[in-house]
ChimeraX commands (.cxc) that place a marker at each C-alpha (Angstrom):
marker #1 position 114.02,72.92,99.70 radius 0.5
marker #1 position 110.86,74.55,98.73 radius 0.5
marker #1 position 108.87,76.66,101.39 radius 0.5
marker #1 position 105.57,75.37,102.24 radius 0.5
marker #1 position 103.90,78.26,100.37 radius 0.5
marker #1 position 106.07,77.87,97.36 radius 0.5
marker #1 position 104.74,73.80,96.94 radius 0.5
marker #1 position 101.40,75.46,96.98 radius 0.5
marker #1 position 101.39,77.44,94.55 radius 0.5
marker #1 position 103.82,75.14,92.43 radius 0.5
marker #1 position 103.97,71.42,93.42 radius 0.5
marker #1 position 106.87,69.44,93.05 radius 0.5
marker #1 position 105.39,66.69,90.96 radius 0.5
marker #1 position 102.21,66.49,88.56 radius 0.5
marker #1 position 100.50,63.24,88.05 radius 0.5
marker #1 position 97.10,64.43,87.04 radius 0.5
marker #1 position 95.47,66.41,84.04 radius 0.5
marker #1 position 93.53,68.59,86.13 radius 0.5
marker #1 position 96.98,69.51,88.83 radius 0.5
marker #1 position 98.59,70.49,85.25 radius 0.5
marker #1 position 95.62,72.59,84.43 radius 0.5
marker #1 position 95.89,74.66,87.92 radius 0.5
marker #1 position 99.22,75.40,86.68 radius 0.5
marker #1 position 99.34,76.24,83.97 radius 0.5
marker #1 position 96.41,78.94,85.25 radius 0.5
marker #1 position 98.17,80.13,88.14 radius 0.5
marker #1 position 101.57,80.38,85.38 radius 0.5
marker #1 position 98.93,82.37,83.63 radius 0.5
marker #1 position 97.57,84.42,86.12 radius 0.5
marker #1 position 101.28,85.06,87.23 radius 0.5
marker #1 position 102.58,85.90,83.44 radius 0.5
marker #1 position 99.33,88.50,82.69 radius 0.5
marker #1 position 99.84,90.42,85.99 radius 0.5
marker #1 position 103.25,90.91,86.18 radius 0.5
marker #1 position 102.82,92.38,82.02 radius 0.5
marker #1 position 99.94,94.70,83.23 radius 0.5
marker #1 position 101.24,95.65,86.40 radius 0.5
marker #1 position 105.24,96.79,84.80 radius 0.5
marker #1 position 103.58,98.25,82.19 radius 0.5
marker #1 position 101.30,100.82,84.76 radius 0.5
marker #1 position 98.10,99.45,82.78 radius 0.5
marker #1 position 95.72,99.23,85.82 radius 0.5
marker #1 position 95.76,101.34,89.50 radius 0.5
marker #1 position 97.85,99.96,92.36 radius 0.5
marker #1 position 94.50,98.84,93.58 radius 0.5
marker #1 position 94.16,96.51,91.27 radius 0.5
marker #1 position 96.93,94.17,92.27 radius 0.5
marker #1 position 97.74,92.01,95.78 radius 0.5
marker #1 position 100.80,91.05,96.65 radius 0.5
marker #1 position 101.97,87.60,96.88 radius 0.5
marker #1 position 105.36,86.46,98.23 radius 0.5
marker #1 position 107.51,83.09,96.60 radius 0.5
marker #1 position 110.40,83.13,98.82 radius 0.5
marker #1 position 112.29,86.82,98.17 radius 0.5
marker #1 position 110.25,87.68,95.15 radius 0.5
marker #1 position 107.52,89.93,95.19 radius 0.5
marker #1 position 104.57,89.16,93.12 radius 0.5
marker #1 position 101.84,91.70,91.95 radius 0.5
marker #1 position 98.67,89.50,91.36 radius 0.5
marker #1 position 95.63,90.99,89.76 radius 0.5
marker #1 position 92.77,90.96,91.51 radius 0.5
marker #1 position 89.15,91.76,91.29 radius 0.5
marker #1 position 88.52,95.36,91.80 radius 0.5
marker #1 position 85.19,97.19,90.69 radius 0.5
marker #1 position 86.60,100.39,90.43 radius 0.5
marker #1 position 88.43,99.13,87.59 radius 0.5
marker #1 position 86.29,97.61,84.82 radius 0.5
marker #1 position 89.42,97.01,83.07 radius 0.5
marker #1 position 91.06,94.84,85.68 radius 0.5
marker #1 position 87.89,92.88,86.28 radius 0.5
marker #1 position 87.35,92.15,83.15 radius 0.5
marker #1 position 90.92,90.57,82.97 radius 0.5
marker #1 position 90.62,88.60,86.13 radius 0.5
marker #1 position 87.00,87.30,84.83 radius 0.5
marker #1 position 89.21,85.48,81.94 radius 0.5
marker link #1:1,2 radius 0.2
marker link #1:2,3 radius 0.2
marker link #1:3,4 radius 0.2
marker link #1:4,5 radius 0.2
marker link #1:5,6 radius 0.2
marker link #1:6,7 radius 0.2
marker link #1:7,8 radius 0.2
marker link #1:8,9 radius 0.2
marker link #1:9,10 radius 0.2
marker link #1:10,11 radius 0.2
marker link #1:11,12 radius 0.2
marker link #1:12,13 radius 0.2
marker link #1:13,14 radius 0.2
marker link #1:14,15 radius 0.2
marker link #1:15,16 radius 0.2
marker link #1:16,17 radius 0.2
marker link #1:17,18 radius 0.2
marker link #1:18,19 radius 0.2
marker link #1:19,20 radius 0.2
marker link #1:20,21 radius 0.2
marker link #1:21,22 radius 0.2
marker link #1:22,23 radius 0.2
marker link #1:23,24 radius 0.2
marker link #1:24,25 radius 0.2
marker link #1:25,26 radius 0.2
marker link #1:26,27 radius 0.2
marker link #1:27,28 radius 0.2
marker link #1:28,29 radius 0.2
marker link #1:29,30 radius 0.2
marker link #1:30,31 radius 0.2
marker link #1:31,32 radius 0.2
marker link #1:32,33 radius 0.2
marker link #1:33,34 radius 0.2
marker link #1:34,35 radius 0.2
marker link #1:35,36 radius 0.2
marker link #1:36,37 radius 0.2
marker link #1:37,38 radius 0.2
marker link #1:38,39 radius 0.2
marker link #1:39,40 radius 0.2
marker link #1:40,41 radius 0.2
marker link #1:41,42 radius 0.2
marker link #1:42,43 radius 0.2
marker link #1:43,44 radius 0.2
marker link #1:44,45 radius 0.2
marker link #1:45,46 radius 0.2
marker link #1:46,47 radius 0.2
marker link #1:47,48 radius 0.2
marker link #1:48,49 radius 0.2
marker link #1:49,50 radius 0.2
marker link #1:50,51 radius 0.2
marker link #1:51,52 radius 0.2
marker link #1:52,53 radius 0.2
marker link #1:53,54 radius 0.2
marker link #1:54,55 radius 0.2
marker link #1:55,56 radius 0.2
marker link #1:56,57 radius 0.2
marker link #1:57,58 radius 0.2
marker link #1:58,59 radius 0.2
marker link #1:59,60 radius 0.2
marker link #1:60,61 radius 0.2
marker link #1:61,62 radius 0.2
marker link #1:62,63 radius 0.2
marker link #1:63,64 radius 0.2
marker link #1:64,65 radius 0.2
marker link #1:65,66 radius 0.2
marker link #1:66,67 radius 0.2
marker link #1:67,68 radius 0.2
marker link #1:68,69 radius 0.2
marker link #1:69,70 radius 0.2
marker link #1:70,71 radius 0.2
marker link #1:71,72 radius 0.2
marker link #1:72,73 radius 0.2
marker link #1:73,74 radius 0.2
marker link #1:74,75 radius 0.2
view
């Protein structure tokens, strides 16, 4: 059974364009992050950390000390 944070941030069933638009942008956000963050592109700063059941997840964030980052998130 899913946690309740885990049918947050992926629902069990999509019946609407704009649910499969969410995401497919939080798959997004997801996919880009972890890519950045295992390849060291941005500071630890840059990143919060999410938990989905016993994986860690390193989620860009907005942080104006790193245009880079910001820049990224804006997208």
């Amino acid at each position: 059974l899913p946690t309740s944070q885990e049918s947050v941030l992926f629902p069990n069933k999509i019946t609407t364009e704009q649910q499969s638009v969410v995401l497919m942008k939080k798959l997004l956000a997801i996919s880009v992050s972890c890519i950045t963050y295992l390849r060291g592109l941005f500071p630890e700063s840059s990143y919060g950390t999410r938990y989905l059941d016993d994986l860690c997840l390193k989620i860009l964030r907005e942080d104006k000390s790193c245009l880079g980052s910001l820049q990224i998130v804006k997208w």
